[in-house]
C-alpha positions as CSV (number, residue, x, y, z in Angstrom):
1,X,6.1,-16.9,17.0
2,X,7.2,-15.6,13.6
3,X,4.8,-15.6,10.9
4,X,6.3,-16.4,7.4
5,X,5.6,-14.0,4.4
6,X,2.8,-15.7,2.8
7,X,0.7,-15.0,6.2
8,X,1.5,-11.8,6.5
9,X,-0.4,-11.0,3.2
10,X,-3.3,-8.4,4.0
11,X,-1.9,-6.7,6.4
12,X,-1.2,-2.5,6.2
13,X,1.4,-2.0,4.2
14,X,1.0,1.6,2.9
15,X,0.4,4.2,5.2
16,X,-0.1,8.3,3.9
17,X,0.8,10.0,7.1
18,X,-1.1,12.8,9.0
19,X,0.9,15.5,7.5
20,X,1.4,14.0,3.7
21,X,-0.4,15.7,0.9
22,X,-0.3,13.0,-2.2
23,X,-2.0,13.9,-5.9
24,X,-2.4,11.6,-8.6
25,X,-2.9,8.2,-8.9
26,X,-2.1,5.3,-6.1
27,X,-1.8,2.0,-7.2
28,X,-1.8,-0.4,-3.8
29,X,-0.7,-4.2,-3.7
30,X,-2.2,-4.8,-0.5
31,X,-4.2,-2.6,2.8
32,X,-4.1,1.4,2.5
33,X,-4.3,4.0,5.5
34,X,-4.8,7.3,4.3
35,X,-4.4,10.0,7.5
36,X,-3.4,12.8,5.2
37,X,-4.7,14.2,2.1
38,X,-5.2,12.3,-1.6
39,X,-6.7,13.9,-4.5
40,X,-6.6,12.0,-7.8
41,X,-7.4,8.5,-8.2
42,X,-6.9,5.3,-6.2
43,X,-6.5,1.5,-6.9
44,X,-6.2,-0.8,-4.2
45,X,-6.4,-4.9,-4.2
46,X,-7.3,-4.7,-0.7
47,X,-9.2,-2.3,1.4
48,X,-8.6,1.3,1.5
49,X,-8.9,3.0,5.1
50,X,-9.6,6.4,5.4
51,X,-8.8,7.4,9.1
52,X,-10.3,9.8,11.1
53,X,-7.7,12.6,10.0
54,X,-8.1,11.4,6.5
55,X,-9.2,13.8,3.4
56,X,-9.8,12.0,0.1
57,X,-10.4,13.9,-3.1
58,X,-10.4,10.9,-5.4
59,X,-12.3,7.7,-7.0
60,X,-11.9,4.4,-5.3
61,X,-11.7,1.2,-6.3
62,X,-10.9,-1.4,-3.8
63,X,-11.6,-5.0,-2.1
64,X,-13.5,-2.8,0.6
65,X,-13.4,0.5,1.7
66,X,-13.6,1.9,5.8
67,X,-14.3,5.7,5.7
68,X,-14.1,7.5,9.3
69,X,-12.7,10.3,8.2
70,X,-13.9,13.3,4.8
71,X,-14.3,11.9,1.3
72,X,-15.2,13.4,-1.9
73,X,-15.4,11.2,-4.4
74,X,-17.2,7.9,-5.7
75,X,-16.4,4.4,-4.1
76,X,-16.4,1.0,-5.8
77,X,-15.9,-1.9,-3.7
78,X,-15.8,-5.4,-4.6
79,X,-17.4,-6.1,-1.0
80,X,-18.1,-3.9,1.6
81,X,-17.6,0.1,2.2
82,X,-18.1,0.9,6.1
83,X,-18.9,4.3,7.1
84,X,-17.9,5.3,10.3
85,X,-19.7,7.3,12.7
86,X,-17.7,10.9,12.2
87,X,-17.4,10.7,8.6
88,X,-18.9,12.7,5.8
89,X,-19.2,10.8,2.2
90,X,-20.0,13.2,-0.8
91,X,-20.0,10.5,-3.4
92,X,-21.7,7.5,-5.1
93,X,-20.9,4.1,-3.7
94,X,-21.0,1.4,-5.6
95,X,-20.6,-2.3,-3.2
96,X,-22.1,-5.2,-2.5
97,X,-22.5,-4.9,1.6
98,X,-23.2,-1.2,3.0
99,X,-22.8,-0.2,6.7
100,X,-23.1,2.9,7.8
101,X,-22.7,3.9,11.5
102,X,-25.1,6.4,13.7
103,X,-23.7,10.2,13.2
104,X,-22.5,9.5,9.4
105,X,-22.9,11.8,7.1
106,X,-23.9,10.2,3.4
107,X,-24.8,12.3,0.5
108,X,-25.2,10.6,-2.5
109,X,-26.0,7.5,-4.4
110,X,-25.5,3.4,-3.6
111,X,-26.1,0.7,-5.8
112,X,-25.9,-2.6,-4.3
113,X,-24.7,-4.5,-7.7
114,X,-25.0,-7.7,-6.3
115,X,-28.6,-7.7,-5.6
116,X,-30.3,-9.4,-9.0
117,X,-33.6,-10.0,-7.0
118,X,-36.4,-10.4,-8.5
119,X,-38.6,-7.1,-8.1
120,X,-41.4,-8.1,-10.7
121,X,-44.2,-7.9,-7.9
122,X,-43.4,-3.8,-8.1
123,X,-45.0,-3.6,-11.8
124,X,-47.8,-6.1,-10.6
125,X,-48.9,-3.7,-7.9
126,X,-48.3,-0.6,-10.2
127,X,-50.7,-2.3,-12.3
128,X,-53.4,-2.9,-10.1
129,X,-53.0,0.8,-9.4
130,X,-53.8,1.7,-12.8
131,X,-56.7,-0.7,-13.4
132,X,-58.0,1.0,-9.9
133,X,-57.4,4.9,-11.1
134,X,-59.3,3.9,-14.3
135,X,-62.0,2.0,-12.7
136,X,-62.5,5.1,-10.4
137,X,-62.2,2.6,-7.2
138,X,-59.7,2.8,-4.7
């Protein structure tokens, strides 16, 4: 059965092979595969995969980001960044859902920007510290 054009949205449509070396700044309409090198920048309406055979030198922003392969750089998802068991992340991530597999390597910072909770009950028991340390009771 043939899909029509409006199904096939979301589906890979740029691929950076094995062998391709890319610098500067990629602009995506749609999925990204990256299985050779980027170094720059890179915009993406969709999510950005970084395979395996991947190296990323670059910023992200993206709908979601899968990382499996090296990156160097900071990632800003509008949902989710996954990273994959093999991988090794120097960079700040910035997403609303994390996941990161056994045997990833993560070295740097996450915010979670979507979580407003309430953390008022932290200063309350800070608080109660300090009334303790200047009682003298613990």
């Amino acid at each position: 059965m043939m899909k029509n054009i409006n199904e096939m949205d979301g589906l890979m449509n740029t691929i950076i092979g094995k062998d391709t070396v890319f610098n500067g700044t990629l602009d995506v309409k749609g999925a990204l595969r990256i299985d050779g090198t980027v170094k720059g920048r890179i915009l993406c309406s969709d999510c950005v995969t970084v395979g395996a055979t991947g190296v990323v030198e670059a910023e992200i922003e993206a709908d979601s980001a899968i990382i499996a392969g090296r990156m160097v750089g900071n990632v800003d998802t509008v949902e989710k960044i996954e990273l994959q068991a093999k991988c090794e992340m120097e960079g700040d991530l910035k997403t609303k859902s994390l996941v990161i597999e056994q045997g990833a390597v993560f070295c740097g910072a996450c915010n979670m920007k979507e979580t407003k909770g309430n953390l008022s009950f932290l200063n309350e028991d800070s608080e109660q510290e300090n009334q303790k340390e200047e009682d003298g009771s613990f």
